[in-house]
C-alpha positions in Angstrom: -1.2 -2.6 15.7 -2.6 -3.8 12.2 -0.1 -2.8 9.5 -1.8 -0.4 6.7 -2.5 -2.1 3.2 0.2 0.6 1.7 2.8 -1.0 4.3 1.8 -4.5 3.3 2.0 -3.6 -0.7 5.3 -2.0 0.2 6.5 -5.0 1.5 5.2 -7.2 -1.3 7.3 -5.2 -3.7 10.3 -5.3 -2.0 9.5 -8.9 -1.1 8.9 -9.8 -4.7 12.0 -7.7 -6.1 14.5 -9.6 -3.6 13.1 -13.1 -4.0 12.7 -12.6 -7.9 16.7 -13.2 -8.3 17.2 -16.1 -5.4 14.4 -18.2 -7.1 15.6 -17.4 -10.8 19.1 -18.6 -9.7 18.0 -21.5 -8.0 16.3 -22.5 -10.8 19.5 -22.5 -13.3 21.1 -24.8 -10.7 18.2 -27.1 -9.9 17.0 -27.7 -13.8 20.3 -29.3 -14.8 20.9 -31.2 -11.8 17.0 -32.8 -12.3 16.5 -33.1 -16.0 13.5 -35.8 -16.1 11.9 -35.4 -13.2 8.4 -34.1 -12.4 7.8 -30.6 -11.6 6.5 -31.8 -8.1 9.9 -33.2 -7.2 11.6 -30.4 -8.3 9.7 -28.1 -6.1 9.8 -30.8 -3.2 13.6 -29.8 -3.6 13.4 -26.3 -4.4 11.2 -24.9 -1.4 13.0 -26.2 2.0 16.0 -24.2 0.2 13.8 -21.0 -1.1 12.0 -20.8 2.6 15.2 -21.2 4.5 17.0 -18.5 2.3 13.7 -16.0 2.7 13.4 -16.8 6.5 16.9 -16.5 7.1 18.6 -14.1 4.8 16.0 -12.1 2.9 13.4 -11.2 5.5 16.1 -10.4 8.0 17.9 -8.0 5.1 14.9 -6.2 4.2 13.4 -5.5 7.9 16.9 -4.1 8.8 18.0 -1.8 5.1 14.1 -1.2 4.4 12.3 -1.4 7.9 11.2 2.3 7.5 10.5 2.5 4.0 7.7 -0.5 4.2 7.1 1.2 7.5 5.7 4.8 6.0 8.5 6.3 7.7 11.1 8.8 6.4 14.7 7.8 7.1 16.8 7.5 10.1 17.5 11.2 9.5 14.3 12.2 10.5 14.3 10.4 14.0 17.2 11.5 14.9 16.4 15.4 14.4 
């Protein structure tokens, strides 16, 4: 089953809202650590560590505390009435 667009803009925003933060804080500890060097370099070291956190913390976080939400689905309540 193809999800909606509305699911799929649902789960950009939450997306967006809960990698915002990681990269922002990455950031303040990569920029002093690589003063001088290119901004290719610093994203050749930035992104193994962004895509590991998203694949393994974020994406995980926001399937299981926003599953239905992105879904189109009222809460747990509902299913279990």
């Amino acid at each position: 089953m193809k999800p909606s667009l509305a699911s799929r803009l649902r789960m950009a925003a939450v997306m967006t809202l809960a990698v915002y933060p990681v990269v922002t804080l990455y950031l303040y500890i990569l920029m002093p650590l690589t003063a001088g060097w290119e901004i290719w370099q610093r994203s050749l070291v930035l992104v193994p560590f962004m895509a590991s956190t998203i694949v393994l913390l974020i994406v995980p976080m926001i399937t299981r505390y926003f599953g239905p939400f992105i879904a189109g689905r009222k809460a747990a309540a509902t299913q279990a009435a």
